[in-house]
BALOMAR-160812 format. One record per residue (C-alpha): residue in three letters; residue number from 1; x, y, z. Coordinates in nm, 3 decimals, always signed. Example, Ala and Ser with C-alpha at 12.3 -4.5 7.8 and 13.67 -1.06 7.14 Angstrom:
2
+------+-----+---------+---------+---------+
! code ! pos !      px !      py !      pz !
+------+-----+---------+---------+---------+
!  ALA !   1 !  +1.230 !  -0.450 !  +0.780 !
!  SER !   2 !  +1.367 !  -0.106 !  +0.714 !
+------+-----+---------+---------+---------+
END
This chain:
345
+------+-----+---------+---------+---------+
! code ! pos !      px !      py !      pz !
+------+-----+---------+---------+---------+
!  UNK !   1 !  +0.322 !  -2.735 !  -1.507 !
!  UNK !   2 !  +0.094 !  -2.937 !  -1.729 !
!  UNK !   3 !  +0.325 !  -3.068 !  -2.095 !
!  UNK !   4 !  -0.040 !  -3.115 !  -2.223 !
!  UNK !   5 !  -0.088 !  -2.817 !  -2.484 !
!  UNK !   6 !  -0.412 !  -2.840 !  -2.592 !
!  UNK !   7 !  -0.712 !  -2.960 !  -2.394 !
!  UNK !   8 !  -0.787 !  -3.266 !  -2.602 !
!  UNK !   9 !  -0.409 !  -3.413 !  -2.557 !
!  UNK !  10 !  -0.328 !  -3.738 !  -2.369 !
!  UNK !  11 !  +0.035 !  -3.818 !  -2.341 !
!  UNK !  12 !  +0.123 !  -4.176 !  -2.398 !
!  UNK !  13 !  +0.493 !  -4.164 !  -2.325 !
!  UNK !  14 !  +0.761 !  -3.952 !  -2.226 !
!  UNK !  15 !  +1.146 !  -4.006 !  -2.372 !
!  UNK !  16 !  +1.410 !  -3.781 !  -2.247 !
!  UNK !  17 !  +1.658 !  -3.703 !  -2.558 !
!  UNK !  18 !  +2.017 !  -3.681 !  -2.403 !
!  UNK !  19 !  +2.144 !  -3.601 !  -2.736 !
!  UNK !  20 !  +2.004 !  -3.255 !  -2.738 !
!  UNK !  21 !  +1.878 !  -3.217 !  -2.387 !
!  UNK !  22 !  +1.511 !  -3.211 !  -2.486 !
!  UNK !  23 !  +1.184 !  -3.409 !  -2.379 !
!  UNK !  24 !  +0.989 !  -3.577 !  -2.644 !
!  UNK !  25 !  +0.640 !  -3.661 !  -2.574 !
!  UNK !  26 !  +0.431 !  -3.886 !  -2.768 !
!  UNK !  27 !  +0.024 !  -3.822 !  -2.761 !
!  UNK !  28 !  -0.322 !  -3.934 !  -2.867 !
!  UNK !  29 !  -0.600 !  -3.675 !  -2.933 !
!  UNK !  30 !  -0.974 !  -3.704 !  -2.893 !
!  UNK !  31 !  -1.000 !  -3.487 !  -3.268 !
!  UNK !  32 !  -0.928 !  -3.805 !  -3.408 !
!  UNK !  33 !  -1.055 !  -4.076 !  -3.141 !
!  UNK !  34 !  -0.693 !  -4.124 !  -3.021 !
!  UNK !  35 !  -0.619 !  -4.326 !  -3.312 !
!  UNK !  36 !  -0.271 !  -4.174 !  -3.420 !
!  UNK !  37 !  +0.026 !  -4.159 !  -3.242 !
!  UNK !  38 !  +0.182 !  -3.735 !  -3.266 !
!  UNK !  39 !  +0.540 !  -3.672 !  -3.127 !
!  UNK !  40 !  +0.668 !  -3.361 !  -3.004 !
!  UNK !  41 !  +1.052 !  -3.183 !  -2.901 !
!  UNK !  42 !  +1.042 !  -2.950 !  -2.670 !
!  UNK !  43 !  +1.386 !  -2.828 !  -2.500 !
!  UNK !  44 !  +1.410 !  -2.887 !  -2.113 !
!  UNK !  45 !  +1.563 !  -2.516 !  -2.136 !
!  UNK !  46 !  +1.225 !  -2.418 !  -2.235 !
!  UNK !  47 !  +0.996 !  -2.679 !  -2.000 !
!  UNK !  48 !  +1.226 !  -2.487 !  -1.737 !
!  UNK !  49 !  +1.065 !  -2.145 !  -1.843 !
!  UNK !  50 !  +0.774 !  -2.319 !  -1.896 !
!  UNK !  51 !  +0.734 !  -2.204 !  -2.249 !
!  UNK !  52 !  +0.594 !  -2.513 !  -2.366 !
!  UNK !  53 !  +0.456 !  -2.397 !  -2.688 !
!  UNK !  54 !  +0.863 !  -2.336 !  -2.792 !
!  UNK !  55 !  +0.872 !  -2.732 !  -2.927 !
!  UNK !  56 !  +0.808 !  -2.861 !  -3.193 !
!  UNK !  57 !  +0.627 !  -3.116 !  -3.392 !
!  UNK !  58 !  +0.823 !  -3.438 !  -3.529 !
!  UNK !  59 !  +0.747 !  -3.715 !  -3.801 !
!  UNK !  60 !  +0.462 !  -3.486 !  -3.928 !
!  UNK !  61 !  +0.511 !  -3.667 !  -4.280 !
!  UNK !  62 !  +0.447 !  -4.059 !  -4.106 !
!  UNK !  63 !  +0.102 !  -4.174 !  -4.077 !
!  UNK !  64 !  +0.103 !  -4.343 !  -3.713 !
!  UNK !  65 !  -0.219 !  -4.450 !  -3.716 !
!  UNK !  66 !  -0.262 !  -4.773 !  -3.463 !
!  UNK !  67 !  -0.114 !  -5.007 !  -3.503 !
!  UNK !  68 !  +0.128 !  -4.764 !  -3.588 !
!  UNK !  69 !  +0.429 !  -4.685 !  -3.376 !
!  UNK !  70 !  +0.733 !  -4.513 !  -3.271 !
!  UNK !  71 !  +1.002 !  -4.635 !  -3.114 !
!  UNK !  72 !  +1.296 !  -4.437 !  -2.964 !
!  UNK !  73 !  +1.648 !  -4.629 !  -2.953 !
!  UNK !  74 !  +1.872 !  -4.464 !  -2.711 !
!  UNK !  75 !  +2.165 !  -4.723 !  -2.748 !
!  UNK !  76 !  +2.198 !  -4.667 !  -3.104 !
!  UNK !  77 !  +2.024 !  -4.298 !  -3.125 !
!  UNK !  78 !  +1.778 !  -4.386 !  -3.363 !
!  UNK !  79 !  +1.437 !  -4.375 !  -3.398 !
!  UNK !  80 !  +1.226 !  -4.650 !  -3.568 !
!  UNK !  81 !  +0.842 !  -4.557 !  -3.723 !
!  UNK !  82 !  +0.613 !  -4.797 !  -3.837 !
!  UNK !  83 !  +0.332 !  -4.694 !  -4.101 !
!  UNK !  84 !  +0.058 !  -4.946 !  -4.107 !
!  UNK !  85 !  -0.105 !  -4.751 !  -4.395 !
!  UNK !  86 !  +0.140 !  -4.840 !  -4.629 !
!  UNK !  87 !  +0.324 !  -5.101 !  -4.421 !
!  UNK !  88 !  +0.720 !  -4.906 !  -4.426 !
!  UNK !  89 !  +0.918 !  -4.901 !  -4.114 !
!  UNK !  90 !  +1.176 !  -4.541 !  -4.109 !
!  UNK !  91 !  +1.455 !  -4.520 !  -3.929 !
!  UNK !  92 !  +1.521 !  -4.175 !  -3.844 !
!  UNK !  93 !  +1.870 !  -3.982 !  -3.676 !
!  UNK !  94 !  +1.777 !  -3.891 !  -3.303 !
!  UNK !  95 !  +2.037 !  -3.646 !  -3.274 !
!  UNK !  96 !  +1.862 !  -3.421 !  -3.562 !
!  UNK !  97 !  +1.602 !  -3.612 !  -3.624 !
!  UNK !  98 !  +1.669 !  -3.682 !  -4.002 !
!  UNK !  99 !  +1.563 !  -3.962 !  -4.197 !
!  UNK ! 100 !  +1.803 !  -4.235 !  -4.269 !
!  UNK ! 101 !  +1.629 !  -4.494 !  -4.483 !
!  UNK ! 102 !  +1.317 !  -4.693 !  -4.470 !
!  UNK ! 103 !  +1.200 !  -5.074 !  -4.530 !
!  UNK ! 104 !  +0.947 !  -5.153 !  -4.704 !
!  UNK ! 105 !  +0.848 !  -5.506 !  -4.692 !
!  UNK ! 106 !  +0.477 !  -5.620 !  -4.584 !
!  UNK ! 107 !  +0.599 !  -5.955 !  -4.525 !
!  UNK ! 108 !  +0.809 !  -5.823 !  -4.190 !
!  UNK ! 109 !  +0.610 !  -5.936 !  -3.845 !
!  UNK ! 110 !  +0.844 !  -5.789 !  -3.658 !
!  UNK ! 111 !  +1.172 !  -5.549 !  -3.593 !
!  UNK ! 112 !  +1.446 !  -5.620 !  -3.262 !
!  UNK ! 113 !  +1.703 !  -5.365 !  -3.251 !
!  UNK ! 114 !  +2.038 !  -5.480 !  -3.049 !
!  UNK ! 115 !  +2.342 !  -5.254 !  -3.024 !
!  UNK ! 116 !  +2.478 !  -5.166 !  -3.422 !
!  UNK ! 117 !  +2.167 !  -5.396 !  -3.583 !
!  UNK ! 118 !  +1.859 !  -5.487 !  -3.639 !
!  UNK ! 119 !  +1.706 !  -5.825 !  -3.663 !
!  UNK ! 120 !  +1.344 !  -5.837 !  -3.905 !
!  UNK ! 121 !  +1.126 !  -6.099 !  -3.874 !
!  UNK ! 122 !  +0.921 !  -6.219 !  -4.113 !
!  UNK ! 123 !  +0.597 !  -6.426 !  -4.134 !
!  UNK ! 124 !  +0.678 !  -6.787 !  -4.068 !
!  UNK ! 125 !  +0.608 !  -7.079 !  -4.346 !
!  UNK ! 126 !  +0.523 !  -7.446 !  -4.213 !
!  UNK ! 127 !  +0.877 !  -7.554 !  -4.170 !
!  UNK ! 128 !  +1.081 !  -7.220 !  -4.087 !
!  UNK ! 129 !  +1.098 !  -6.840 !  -4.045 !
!  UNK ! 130 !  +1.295 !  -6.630 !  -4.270 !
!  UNK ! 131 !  +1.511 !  -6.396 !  -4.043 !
!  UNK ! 132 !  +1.728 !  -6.084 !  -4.166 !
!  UNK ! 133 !  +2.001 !  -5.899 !  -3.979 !
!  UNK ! 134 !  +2.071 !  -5.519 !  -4.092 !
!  UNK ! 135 !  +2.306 !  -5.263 !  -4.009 !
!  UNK ! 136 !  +2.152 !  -5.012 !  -3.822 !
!  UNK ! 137 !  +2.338 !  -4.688 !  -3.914 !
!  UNK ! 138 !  +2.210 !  -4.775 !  -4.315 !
!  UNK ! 139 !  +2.011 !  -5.073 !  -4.349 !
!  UNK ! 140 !  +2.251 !  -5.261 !  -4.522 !
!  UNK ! 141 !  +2.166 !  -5.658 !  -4.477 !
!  UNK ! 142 !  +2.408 !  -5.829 !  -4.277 !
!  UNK ! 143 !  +2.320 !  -6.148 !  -4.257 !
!  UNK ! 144 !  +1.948 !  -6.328 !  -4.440 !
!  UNK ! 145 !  +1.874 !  -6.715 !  -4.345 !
!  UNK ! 146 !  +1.622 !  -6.936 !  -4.240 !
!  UNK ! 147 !  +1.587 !  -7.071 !  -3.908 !
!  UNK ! 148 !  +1.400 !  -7.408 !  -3.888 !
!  UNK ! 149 !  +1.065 !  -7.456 !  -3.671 !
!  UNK ! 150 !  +0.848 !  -7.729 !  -3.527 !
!  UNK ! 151 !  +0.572 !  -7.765 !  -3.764 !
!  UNK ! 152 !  +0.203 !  -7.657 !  -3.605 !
!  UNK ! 153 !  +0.347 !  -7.508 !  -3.281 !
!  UNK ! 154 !  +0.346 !  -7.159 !  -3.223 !
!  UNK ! 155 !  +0.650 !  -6.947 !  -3.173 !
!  UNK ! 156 !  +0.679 !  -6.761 !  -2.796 !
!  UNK ! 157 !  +0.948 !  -6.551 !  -2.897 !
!  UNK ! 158 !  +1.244 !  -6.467 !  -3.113 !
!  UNK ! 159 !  +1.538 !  -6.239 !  -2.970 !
!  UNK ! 160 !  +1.828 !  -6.098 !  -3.061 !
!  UNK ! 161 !  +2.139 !  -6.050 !  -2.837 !
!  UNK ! 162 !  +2.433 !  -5.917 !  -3.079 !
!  UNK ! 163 !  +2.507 !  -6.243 !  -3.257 !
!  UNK ! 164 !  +2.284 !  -6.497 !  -3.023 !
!  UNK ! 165 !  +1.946 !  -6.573 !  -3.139 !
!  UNK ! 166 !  +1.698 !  -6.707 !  -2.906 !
!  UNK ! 167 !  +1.408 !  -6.893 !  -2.979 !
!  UNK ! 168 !  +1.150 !  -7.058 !  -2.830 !
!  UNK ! 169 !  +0.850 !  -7.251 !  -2.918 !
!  UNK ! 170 !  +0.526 !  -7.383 !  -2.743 !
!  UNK ! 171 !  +0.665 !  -7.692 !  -2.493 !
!  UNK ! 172 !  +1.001 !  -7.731 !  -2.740 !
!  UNK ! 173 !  +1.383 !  -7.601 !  -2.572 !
!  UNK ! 174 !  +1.482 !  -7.315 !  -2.585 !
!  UNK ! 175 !  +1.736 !  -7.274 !  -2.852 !
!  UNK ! 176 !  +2.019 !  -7.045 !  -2.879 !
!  UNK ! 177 !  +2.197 !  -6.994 !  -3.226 !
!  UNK ! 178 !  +2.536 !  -6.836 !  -3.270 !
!  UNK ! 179 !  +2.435 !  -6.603 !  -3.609 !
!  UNK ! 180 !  +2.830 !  -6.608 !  -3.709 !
!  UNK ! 181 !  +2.903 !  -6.980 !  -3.724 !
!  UNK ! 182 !  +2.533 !  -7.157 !  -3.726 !
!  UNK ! 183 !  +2.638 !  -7.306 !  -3.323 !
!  UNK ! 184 !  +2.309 !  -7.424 !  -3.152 !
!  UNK ! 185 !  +2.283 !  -7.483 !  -2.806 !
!  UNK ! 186 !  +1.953 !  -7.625 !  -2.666 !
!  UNK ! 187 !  +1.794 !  -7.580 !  -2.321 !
!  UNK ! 188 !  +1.546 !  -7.850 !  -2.204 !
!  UNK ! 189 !  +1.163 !  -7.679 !  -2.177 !
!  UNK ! 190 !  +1.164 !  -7.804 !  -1.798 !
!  UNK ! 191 !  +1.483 !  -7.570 !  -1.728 !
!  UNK ! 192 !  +1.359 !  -7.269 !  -1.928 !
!  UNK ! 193 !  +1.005 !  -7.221 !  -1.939 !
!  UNK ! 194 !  +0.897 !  -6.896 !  -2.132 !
!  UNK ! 195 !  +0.899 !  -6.600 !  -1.903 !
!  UNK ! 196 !  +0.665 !  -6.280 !  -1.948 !
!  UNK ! 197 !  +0.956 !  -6.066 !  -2.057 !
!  UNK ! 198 !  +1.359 !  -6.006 !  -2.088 !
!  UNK ! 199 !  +1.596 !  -5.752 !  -1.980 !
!  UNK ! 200 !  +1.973 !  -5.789 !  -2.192 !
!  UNK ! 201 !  +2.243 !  -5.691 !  -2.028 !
!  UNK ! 202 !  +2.503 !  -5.586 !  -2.274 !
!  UNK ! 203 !  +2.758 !  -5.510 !  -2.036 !
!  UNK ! 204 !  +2.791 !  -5.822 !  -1.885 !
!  UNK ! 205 !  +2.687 !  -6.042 !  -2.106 !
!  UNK ! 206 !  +2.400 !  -6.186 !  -1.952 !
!  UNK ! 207 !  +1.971 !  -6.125 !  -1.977 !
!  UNK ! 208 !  +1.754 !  -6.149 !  -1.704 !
!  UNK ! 209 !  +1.402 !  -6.305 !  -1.745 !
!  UNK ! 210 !  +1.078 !  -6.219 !  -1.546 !
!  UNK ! 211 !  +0.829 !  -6.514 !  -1.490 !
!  UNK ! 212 !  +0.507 !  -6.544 !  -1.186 !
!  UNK ! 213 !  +0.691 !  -6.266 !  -1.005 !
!  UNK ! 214 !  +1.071 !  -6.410 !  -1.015 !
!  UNK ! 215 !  +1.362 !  -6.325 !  -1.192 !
!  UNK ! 216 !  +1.684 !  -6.495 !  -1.316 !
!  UNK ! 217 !  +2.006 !  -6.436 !  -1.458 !
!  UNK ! 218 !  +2.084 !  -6.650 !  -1.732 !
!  UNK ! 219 !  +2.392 !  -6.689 !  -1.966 !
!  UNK ! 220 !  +2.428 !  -6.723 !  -2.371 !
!  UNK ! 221 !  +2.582 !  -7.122 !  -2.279 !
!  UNK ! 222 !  +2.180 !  -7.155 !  -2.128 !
!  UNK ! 223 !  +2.297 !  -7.187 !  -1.767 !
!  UNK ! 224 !  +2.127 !  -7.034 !  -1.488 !
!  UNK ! 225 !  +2.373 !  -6.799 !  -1.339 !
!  UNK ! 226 !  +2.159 !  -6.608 !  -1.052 !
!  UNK ! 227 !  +1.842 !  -6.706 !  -0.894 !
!  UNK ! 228 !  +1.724 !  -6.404 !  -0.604 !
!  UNK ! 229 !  +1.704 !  -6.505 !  -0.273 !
!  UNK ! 230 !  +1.403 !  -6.218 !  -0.170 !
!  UNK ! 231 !  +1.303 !  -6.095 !  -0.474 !
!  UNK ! 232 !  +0.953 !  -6.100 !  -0.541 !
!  UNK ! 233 !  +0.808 !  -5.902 !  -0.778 !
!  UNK ! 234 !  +0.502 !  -5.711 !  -0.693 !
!  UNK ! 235 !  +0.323 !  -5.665 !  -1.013 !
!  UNK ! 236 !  +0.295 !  -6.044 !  -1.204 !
!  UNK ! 237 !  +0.310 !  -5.917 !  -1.528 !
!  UNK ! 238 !  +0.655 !  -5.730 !  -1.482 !
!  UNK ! 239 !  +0.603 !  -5.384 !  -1.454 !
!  UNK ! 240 !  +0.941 !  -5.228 !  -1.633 !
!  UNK ! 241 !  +0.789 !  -4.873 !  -1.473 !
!  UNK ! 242 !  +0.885 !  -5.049 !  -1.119 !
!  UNK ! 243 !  +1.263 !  -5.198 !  -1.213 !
!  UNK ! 244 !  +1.553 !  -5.016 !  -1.258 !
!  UNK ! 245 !  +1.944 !  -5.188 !  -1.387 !
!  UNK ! 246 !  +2.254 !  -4.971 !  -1.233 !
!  UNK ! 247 !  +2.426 !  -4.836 !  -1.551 !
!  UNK ! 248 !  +2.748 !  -5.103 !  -1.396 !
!  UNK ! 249 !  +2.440 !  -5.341 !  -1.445 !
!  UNK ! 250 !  +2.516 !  -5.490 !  -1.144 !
!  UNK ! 251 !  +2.261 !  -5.411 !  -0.872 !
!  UNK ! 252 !  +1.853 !  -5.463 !  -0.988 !
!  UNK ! 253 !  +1.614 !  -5.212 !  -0.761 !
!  UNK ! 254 !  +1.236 !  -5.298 !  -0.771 !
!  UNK ! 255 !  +0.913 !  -5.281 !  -0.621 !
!  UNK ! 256 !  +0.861 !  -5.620 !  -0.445 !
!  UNK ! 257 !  +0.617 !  -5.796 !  -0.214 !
!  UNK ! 258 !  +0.746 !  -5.763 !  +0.149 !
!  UNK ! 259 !  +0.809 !  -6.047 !  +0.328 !
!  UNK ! 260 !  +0.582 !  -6.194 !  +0.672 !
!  UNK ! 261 !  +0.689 !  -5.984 !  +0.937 !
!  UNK ! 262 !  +0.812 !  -5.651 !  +0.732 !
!  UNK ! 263 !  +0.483 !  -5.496 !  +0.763 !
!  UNK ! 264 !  +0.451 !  -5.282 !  +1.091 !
!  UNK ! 265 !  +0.072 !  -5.341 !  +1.072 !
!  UNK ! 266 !  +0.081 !  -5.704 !  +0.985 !
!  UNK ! 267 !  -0.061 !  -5.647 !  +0.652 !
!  UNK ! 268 !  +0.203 !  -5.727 !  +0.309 !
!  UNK ! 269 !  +0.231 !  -5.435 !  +0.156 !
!  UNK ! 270 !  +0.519 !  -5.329 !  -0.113 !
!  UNK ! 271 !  +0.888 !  -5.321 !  -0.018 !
!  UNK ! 272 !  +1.173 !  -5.171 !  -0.221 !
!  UNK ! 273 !  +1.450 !  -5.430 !  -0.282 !
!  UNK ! 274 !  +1.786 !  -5.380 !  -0.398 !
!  UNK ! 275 !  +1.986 !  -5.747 !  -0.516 !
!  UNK ! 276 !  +2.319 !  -5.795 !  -0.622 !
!  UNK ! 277 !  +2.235 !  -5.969 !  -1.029 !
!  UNK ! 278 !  +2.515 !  -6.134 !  -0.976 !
!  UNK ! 279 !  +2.496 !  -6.333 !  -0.684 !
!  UNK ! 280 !  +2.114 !  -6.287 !  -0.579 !
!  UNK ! 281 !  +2.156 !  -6.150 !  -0.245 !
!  UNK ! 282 !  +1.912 !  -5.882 !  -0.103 !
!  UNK ! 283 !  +2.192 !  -5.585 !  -0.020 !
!  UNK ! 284 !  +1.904 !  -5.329 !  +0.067 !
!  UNK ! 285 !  +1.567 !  -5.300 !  +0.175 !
!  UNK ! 286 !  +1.308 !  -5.042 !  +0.212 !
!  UNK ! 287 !  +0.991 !  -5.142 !  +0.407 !
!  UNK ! 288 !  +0.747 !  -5.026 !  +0.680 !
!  UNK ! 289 !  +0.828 !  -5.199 !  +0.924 !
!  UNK ! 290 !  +1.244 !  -5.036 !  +0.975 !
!  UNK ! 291 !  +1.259 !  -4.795 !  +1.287 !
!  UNK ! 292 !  +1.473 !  -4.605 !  +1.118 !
!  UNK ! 293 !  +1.285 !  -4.476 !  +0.841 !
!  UNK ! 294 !  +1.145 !  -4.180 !  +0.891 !
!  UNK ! 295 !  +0.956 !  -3.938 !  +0.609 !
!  UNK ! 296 !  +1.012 !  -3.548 !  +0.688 !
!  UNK ! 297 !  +0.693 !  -3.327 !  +0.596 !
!  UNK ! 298 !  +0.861 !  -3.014 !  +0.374 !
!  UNK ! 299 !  +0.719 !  -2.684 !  +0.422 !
!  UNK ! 300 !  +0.455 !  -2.519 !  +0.266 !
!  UNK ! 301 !  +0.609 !  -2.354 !  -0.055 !
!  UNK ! 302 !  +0.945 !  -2.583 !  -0.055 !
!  UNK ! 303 !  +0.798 !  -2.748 !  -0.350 !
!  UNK ! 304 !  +0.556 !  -2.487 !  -0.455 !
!  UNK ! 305 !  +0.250 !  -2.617 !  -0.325 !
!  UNK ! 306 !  +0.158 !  -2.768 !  +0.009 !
!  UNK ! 307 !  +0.297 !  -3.024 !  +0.108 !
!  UNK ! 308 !  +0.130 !  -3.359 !  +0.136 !
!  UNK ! 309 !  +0.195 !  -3.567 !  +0.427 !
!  UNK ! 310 !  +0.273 !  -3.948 !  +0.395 !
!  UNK ! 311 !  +0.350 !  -4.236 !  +0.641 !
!  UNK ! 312 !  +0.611 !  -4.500 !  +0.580 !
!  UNK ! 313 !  +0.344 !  -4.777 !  +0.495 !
!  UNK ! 314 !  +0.129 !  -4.496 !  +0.308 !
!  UNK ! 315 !  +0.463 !  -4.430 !  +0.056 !
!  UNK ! 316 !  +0.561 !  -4.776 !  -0.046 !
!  UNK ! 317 !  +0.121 !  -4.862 !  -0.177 !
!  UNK ! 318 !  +0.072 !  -4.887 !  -0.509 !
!  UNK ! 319 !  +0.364 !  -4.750 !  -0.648 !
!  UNK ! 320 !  +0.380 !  -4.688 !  -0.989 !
!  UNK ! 321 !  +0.701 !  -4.623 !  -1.075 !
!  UNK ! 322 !  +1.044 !  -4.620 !  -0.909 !
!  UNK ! 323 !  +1.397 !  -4.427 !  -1.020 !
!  UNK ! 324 !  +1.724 !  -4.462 !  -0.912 !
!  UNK ! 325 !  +1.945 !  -4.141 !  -0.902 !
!  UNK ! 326 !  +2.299 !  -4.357 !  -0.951 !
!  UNK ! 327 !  +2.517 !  -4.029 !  -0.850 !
!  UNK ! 328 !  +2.292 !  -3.870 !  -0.531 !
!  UNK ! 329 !  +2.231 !  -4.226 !  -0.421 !
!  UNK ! 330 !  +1.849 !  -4.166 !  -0.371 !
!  UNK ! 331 !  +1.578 !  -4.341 !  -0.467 !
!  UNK ! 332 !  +1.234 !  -4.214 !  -0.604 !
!  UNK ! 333 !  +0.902 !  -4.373 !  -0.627 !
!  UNK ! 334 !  +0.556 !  -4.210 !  -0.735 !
!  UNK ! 335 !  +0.222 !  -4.423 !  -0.643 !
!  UNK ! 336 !  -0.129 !  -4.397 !  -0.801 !
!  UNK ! 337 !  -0.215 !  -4.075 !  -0.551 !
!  UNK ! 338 !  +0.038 !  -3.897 !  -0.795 !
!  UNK ! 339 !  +0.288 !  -3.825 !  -0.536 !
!  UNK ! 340 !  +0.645 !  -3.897 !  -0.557 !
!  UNK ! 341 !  +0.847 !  -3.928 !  -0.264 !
!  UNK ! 342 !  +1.214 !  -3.986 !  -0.227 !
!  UNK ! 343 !  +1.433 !  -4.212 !  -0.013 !
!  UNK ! 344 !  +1.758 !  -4.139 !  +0.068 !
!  UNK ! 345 !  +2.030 !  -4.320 !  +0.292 !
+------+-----+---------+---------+---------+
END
């Protein structure tokens, strides 16, 4: 079925809603020159009887014209808008969708959300930025204080883990600051250089960071727990689509750059890796070149349409993204020939 419901529609994102069992899709529309972001509910009940025109719209009162956006916060289950029209971020219930409270404040740059809070950023002076932390069930400020910054140097980033602030600045350390009692701990710039992007894990205690392909594992002390022993990303900008964290957040699965020698053709193509975060070792991997794996061609009708046939090496190019089913044990993949095709011990 097609979740597009008018002809003019392009979906932007999909977020499945485990509070009420329903698919929300976000979308652009060429009435307006795709200019405003429009979210919509629709029951999987319903996408089941493909009744698609049962949902129904949300946020119809926000103006979420770019760079407008919505955000959907599945630890908390909330949902943040942002209106740059009148420059007010909403924080809405994503249970009922209800609105909670708003903040208006045009001199925010930014909004992290961490597990019970929220941490705004504001528009840095010469010598600092002003930071606020807020409860995220009412907005209720927590915590408002200046953090101190290297004059004419830009900031990379500023993130929030709970009560550890991280921030980093153009060739300075990285610094971490405990929020509660003002502790700093520094990490030289030729330990931690600034990666593309970070993954927290709140269960263990830990964040991973993506940089030219590699990943770490790094601590809240700034020590380098994990380095992988064969995992190389394939896409250099870390492509979240192609990761996935076990919910025990201890195995990372992703698409990776096969090694010399696991190509049965002698070409690299992709391989699917599965590493142990907290030791680095390569438990699993999928790639052309094993005997043993084999893909079945399904019927015509098993799926409702023919069936399209795929080698090995044929499944594991250009994959776009990659899902692991934690309970079945299987893994799923779809490439840029919008298949999807599953892999299963």
């Amino acid at each position: 079925m097609l979740l597009n419901i008018s002809p003019d529609e392009v979906i932007r994102s999909l977020f499945y809603n485990k509070n009420n069992d329903s698919l929300i899709t976000v979308s652009v529309y060429a009435s307006d020159h795709f200019s405003s972001l429009k979210c919509r509910t629709t029951p999987v009940e319903y996408i089941r009887r493909n009744q698609l025109d049962a949902g129904f719209p949300l946020f119809e009162t926000e103006s979420l014209k770019w760079p407008g956006f919505v955000e959907f916060d599945d630890v908390n289950g909330k949902v943040l808008t942002y209106s740059a029209q009148d420059g007010i971020y909403k924080v809405f219930d994503l249970k009922n969708y209800s609105f909670l409270y708003s903040i208006s404040d045009t001199n925010v740059q930014e909004i992290k959300i961490s597990p019970g809070i929220m941490l705004l950023i504001y528009h840095r002076t010469p010598g600092y930025v002003p930071l606020k932390i807020l409860s995220i069930e009412d907005g209720t400020v927590l915590k408002s204080f200046n953090h101190l910054l290297h004059r004419n140097k830009k900031v990379d980033f500023i993130e929030q883990f709970n009560e550890k602030l991280l921030v980093k600045q153009e060739n300075e350390n990285l610094q971490i600051l405990d929020v509660r009692n003002s502790e700093l701990i520094e990490v030289s710039k030729t330990e931690f250089m600034t990666p593309s992007a970070f993954i927290f894990l709140y269960e263990n205690h830990l964040f991973l960071t993506f940089r030219n392909r590699t990943v770490a594992v790094w601590n809240f002390r700034g020590e380098l727990v994990t380095s992988f022993e064969d995992h190389l990303l394939w896409h250099p900008d870390c492509n979240t689509n192609n990761i996935y964290i076990t919910s025990d957040q201890d195995l990372i699965i992703s698409y990776c750059k096969a090694e010399e020698g696991c190509d049965d053709e002698g070409e690299v193509t992709g391989s699917i890796n599965m590493s142990n975060i907290l030791t680095g070792k390569c438990i699993a991997k999928i790639c052309s070149s094993d005997p043993a794996l084999r893909i079945s061609p399904r019927r015509k009708g098993d799926v409702g349409r023919s069936a399209i046939w795929s080698t090995v090496r044929e499944a594991l190019e250009d994959v776009t993204a990659l899902f692991y089913d934690e309970d079945r044990n299987e893994i799923y993949t779809g490439n840029k020939q919008g298949l999807i095709h599953v892999w299963s011990s």
